[in-house]
N, C-alpha and C positions, 0 to 999 in steps of 0.2 A: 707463194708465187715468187718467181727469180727477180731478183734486183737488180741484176744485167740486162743489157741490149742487146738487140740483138747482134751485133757486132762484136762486143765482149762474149758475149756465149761463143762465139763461132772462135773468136781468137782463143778463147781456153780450150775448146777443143780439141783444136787445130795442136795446142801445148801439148796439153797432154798426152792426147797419141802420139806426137814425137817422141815425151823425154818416156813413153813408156817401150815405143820403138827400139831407141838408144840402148836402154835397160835389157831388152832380150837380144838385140844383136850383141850385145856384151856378156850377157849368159851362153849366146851361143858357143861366141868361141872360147868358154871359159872350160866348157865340157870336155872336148878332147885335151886338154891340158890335164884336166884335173885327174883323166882316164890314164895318159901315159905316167904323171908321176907316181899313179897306184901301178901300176901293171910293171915298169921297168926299173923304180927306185924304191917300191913299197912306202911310199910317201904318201899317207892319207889325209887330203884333205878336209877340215871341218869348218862350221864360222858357230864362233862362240859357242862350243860343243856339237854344233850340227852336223852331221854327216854329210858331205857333197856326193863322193863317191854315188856313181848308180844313179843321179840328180838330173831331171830335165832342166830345161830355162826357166820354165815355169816354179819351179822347188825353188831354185836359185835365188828370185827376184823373190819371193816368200821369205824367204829365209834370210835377209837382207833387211825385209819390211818388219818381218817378226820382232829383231833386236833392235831397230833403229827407237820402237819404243818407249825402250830401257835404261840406250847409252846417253841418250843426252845429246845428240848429235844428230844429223844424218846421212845415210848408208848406203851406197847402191854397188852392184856389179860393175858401174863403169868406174869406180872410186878402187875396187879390190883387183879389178882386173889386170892393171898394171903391176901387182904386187908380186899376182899371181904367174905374172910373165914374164918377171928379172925370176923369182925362184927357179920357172924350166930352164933359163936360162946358165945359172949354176950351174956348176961341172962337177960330176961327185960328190952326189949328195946322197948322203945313204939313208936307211932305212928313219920315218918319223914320222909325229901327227901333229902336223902343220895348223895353226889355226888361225886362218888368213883374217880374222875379223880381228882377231888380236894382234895379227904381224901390219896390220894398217894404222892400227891405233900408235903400236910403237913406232912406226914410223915415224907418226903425225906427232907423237912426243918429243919425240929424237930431236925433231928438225924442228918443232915448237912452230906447225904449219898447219892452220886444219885441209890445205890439198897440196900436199906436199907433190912435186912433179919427179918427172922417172927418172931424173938425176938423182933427185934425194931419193927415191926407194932402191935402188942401183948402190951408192954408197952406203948407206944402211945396211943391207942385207947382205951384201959381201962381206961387210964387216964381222956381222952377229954370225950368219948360219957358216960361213967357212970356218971363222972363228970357236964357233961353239958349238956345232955339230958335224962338223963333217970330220974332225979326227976323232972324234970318241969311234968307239967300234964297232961297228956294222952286227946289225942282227943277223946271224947266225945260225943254222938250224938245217940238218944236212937232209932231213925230209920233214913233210908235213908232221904232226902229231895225230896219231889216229886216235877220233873220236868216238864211241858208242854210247847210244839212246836207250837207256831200261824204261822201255815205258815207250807211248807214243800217245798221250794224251793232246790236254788245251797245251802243259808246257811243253812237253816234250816236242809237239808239231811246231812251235815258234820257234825255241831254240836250233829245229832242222831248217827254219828256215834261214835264218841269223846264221847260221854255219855255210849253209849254199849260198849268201849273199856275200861271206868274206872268201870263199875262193879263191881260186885263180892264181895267175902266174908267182902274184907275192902271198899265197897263202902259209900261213903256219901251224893250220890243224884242215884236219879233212875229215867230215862225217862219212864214217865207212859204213856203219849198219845202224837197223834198229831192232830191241830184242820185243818180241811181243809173244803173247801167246798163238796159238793155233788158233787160227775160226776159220770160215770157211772155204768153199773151192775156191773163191772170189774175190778172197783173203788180202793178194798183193793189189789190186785194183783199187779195193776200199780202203785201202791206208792211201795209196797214192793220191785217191780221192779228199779223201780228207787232209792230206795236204794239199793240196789243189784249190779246196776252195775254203771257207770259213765265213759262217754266217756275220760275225763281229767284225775282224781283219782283213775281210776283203779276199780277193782272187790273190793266188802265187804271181809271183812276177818272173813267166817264165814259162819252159816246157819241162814239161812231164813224159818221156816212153818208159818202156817196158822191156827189162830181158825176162822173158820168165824162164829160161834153163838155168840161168844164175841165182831164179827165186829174188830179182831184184830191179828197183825202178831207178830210170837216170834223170835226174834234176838238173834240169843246166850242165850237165858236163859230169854230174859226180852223181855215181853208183855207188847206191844206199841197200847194202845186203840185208834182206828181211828176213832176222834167224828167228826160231822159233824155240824157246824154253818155259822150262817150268818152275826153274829158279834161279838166283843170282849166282849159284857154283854149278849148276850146270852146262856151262858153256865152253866150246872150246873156241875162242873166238880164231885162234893159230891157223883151223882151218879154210878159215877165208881172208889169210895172208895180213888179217889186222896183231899188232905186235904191240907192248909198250902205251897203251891204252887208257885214255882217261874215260873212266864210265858214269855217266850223266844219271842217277838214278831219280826218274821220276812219278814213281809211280808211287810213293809217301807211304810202303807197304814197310819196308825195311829203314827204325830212322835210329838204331841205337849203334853202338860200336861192332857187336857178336853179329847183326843180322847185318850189315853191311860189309865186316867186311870177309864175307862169304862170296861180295865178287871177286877177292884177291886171289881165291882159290882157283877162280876160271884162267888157264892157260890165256896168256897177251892182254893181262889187266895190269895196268901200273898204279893210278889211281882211281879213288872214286870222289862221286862230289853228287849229294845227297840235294835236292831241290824243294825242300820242305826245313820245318824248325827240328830239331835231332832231339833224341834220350837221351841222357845219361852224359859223358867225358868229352863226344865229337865235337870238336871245333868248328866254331861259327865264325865264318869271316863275309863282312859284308864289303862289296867293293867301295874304296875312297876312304873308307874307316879305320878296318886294322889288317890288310892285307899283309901285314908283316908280320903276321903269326903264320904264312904259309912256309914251312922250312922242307928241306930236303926227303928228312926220313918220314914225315907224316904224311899216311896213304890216303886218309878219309877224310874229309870234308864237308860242314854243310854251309849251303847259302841263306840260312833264315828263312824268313820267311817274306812274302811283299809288302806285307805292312814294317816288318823291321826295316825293310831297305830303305821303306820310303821314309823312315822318321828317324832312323841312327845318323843319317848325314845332315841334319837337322841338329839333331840334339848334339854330335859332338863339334859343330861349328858354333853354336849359342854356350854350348860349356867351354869350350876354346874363348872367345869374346866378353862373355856376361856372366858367366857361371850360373849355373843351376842347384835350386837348394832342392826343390821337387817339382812333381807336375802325374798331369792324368791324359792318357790319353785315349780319345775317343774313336772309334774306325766308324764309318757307316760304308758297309763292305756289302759288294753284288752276290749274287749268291752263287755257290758253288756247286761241283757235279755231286759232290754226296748228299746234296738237301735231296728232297723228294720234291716231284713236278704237283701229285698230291697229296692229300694227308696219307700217310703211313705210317709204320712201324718205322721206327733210329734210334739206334741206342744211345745216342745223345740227346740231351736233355732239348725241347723245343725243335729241335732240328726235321723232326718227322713231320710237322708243319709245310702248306704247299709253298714252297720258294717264291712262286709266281704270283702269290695272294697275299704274304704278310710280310710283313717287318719281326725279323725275329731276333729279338736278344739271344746271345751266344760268347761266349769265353775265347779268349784272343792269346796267345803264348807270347805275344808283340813286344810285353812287359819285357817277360823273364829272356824274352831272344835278347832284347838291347843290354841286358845284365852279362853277357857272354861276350859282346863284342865290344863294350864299353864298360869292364868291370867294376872301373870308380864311380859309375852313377848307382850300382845297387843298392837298391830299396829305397830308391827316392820315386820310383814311378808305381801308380796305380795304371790299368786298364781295362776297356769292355770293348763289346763289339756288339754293333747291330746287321744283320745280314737283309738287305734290300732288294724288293724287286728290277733288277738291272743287272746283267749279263757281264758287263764287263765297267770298270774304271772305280774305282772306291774314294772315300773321303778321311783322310784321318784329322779328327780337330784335339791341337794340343797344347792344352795348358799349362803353362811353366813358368813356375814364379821362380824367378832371376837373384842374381847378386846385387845385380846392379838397379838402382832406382832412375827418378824422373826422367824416361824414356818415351820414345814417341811413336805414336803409328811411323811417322816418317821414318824414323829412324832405325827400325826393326825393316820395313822394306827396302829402304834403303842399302843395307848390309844383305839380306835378303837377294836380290836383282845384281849386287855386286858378288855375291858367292855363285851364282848363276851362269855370268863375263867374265869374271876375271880370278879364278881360286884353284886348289885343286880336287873343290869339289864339283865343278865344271857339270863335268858328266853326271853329278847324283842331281845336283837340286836345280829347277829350272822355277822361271815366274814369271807371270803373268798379272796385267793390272788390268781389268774386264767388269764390268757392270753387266754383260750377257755371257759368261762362261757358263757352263752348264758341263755334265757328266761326260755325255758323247762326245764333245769337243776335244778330249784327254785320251782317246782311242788311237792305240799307236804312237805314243809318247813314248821317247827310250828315257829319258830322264829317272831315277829312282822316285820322287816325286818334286810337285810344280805346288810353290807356293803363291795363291789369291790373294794377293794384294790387298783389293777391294777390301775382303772378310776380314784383314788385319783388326785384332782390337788390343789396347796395350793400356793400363790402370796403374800407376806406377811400379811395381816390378812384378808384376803380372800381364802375360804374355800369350794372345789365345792363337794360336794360326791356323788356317785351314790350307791344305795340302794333301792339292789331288794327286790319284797314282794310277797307271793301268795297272791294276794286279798280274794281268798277265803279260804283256810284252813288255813293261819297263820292267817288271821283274825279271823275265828272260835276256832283257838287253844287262842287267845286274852280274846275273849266273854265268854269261859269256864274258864278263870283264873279268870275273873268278880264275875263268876254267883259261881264257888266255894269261893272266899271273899264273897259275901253275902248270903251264906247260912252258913258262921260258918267255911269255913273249911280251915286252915292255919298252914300247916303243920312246924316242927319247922326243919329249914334248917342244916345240917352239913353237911363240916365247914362253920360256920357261919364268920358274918363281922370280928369278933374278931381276924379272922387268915387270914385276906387279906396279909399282908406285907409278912409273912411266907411265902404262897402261890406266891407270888412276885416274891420273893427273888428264890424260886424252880426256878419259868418260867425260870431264867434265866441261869437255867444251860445249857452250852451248849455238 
């Protein structure tokens, strides 16, 4: 029963629909700003890695509520919205990824203010972003980079969607086709279809027509040619004006060097990038890790796999900080399209088992992928895998006994939540502190993966975390931070590393 009157009830009401008023008319007009800086300067908005771009008022205030959490502070739209309104204000501001939850903190540093007013964010930001980004040199790039889909599975259809959401005026790749086999008269409707809609992800956000004399469907504005082969040198992709070509191969059929790169043989292939863990010499680059193996003359690439993504930016932030002597790590992974719905015949071992009925122990290449993109941790990790009745979102729990001793749950989240806000590994690792987080809650998560708080347990230099992943769209949001480093596109971040401490020192306002 309330402990207020009724006159206090009525007065908090009366609050809180105001200051939640305030918050969406401040979302509102935060929208078209956030729209013309991507559309006219290529300047993408995030807060604390989140994407704004494409964001209602409702996202906005979310995403706002999500990190106020974490920092130690609190957050809202009417606090960013000024920030957000000296930056359109700037004159010549070229191409970047803004990250307004970080450009407020350094403010609120700068000026040693927790509400710092438009004076101080006016002198500030003239100073930093004229100063430090507006003469470096403009991204560049005299057309889009044409992309192609080998495959149009669960990743393949994320990633088409991930490519039709970055479109547009400041685009710097364009999905032009997808290669699939032949099926039937009905053929372009049902892929369309199935990009359209998705039992897990939800409905497209968008329209879907159809040319069928071009044998292809238009997604928001971009015509996706639906060529039909039989194999990766089969193609000529020349003849439907795609040139110079990064080829997405997702179909896990081709993963060594010889069967890959047999798309180099299809006329208008430049490179390929392999969506699965590779055979043999192919280089594995996970994003935020070691993208600096990606050089000029190397045509083939793989992106690991989603449980590597989700734990190499983990592992080499704790070997950076703590160092790591070994560790194990566990997946409890949804199950995937090759299990069987029921018992049947798979030539792998337990896997002919009904997906929908068991928990099946299963072998994880998780290990030996992190030994590829982080080669000084080899042969200090063990792994397994459990394959779980659940569709989409996996668990990786990882044990790593450290360098360093007397350590604390606090302390490991702490550093944790701060690689999250303020690192360059922003975009990999996200966190979360929850006593009801649960599986589906992690659907649609671009993060590589979100470390649970809560589940932290820490023994003096043993370290257990649990860290959820969408297997398939953070891995897809993974494979496109890939495939944009190798085609050129590297956008110049503010605030950059230079204002970590500043940004720091903010979090800890209380």
């Amino acid at each position: 029963m309330s402990t207020l009157g009724a006159d206090a009830l009525s007065s908090l009401c009366l609050d809180e629909i105001t200051t939640w008023n305030h918050q969406e008319e401040a979302s509102d007009l935060m929208i078209p700003i956030i729209g013309n800086l991507y559309r006219r300067n290529n300047v993408v908005v995030t807060l604390f890695g989140k994407g704004l771009v494409h964001q209602n008022s409702i996202d906005i205030i979310k995403a706002h509520s999500f990190v106020c959490k974490h920092i130690g502070k609190e957050m809202h739209p009417t606090d960013t919205l000024p920030v957000l309104q000296v930056v359109e204000e700037l004159n010549k501001l070229n191409a970047m990824r803004l990250d307004l939850g970080r450009t407020y903190l350094l403010v609120c540093g700068e000026v040693k203010s927790k509400s710092p007013t438009r004076d101080d964010i006016t002198r500030v930001l003239r100073s930093l972003i004229l100063r430090q980004v507006s003469p470096r040199k403009p991204l560049t790039l005299e057309k889009p980079t044409d992309v192609v889909l080998y495959g149009f599975g669960r990743i393949g259809r994320l990633l088409a969607r991930l490519l039709i959401e970055k479109s547009g005026s400041g685009a710097k790749m364009m999905l032009r086709g997808i290669v699939v086999r032949k099926g039937s008269k009905e053929d372009l409707q049902k892929r369309a279809s199935l990009l359209r809609r998705d039992s897990v992800h939800g409905a497209f956000h968008g329209t879907i027509t159809f040319n069928e004399e071009a044998n292809a469907f238009i997604a928001n504005g971009n015509v996706i040619q639906v060529i039909y082969s039989d194999g990766p040198d089969k193609c000529d992709y020349t003849k439907y004006g795609i040139s110079n070509a990064v080829v997405i191969d997702n179909t896990g059929i081709w993963r060594d060097e010889e069967g890959l790169s047999r798309h180099l043989k299809s006329p208008g292939v430049a490179k390929v990038v392999l969506t699965a863990p590779p055979k043999g010499n192919v280089k594995t680059v996970v994003a935020g890790v070691n993208e600096n193996v990606i050089e000029p003359n190397t045509h083939i690439y793989s992106c690991a796999s989603c449980t590597t993504n989700a734990i190499a930016p983990l592992l080499f932030a704790f070997d950076n900080k703590y160092g790591i002597q070994e560790g194990h790590i566990e997946t409890v992974h949804s199950f995937t399209n090759d299990q069987n719905l029921i018992d049947n015949y798979h030539p792998k071992e337990r896997r002919g088992r009904s997906a929908v009925m068991n928990m099946v122990i299963t072998e994880t290449g998780a290990g030996r992928a992190v030994e590829k993109c982080l080669p000084h941790l080899a042969g200090r990790f063990t792994a397994n895998s459990i394959r779980v009745p659940t569709p989409d979102v996996s668990l990786a729990i990882m044990t790593l006994h450290l360098k360093t001793n007397d350590l604390t749950a606090k302390d490991i989240n702490s550093y944790c939540a701060k690689l999250s806000l303020n690192s360059p590994l922003q975009h990999q690792i996200d966190y979360i502190q929850s006593n009801e987080a649960a599986s589906s809650d992690f659907v649609g998560y671009r993060a590589a993966g979100i470390v649970d708080g809560q589940a932290t347990i820490v023994k003096g230099n043993k370290v257990v975390l649990y860290v959820w992943y969408d297997n398939e769209f953070g891995y897809s949001c993974q494979v496109m931070r890939v495939v944009q480093r190798l085609c050129g596109i590297s956008l110049i971040k503010f605030p950059d590393q230079s204002h970590v401490d500043v940004i720091d020192s903010a979090l800890d306002f209380q």
